[in-house]
C-alpha positions as CSV (number, residue, x, y, z in Angstrom):
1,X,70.5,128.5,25.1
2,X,71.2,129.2,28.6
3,X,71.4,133.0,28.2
4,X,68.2,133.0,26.6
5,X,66.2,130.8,29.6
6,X,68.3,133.3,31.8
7,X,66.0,136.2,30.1
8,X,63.4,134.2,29.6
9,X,63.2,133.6,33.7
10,X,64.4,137.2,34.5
11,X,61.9,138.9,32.4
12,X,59.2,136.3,34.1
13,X,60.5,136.8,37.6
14,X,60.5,141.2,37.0
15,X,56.7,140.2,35.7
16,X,55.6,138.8,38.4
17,X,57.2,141.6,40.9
18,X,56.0,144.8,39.0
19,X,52.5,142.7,39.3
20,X,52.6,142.3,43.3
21,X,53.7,145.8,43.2
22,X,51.6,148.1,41.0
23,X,48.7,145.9,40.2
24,X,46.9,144.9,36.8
25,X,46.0,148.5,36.2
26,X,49.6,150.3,37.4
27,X,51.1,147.7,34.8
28,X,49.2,148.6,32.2
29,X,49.3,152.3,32.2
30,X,53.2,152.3,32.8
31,X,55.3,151.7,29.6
32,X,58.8,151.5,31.3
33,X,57.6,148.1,32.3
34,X,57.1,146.8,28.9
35,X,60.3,148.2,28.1
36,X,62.0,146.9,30.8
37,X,60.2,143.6,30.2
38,X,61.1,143.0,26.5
39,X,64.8,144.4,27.0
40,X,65.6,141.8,29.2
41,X,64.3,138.9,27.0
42,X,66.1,140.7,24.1
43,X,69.4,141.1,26.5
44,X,69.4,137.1,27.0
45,X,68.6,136.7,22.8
46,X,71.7,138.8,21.9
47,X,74.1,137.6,24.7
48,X,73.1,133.7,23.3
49,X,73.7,134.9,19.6
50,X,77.0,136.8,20.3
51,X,78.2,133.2,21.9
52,X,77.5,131.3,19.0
53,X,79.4,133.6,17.0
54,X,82.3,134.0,19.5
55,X,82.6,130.6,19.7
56,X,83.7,129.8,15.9
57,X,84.8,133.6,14.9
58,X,88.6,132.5,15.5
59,X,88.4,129.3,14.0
60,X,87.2,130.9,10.6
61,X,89.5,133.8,11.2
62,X,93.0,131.7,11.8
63,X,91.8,129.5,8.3
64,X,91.5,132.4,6.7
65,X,95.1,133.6,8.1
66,X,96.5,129.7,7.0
67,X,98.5,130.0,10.0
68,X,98.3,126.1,11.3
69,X,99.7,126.8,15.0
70,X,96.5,129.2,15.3
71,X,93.8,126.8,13.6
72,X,95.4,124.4,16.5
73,X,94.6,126.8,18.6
74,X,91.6,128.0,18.2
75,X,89.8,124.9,16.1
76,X,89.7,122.5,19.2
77,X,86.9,124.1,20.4
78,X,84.9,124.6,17.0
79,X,83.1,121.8,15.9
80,X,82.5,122.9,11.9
81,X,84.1,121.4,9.3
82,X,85.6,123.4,6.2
């Protein structure tokens, strides 16, 4: 979730900035700002979903494996149950 208000913010913050700097019409007529704009809200979307796969990828990985030491391991931190 974090990530994502991290884009969210970033891509508001670089709004706001090419605003002040190019005015209503210099935004509009430029498309490297929409660009720019939409990749880094996209950027904070697929940094968020890469952690929530991250996070249990081992877990399932080291069941699959039936190696106990490494569902030790790796399990604490994954809060599914299989």
């Amino acid at each position: 979730m974090i990530p994502v208000l991290f884009g969210l913010v970033s891509a508001m913050i670089f709004s706001i900035v090419t605003y002040m700097m190019y005015g209503l019409e210099g935004v509009m007529l430029r498309d490297w700002i929409d660009q720019v704009f939409l990749g880094l809200i996209l950027t904070g979307i697929a940094i968020g979903a890469v952690n929530a796969i991250w996070r249990c990828l081992p877990c399932q990985l080291s069941k699959l494996s039936h190696s106990d030491r490494l569902t030790d391991i790796w399990c604490s931190t994954c809060k599914q149950s299989s």
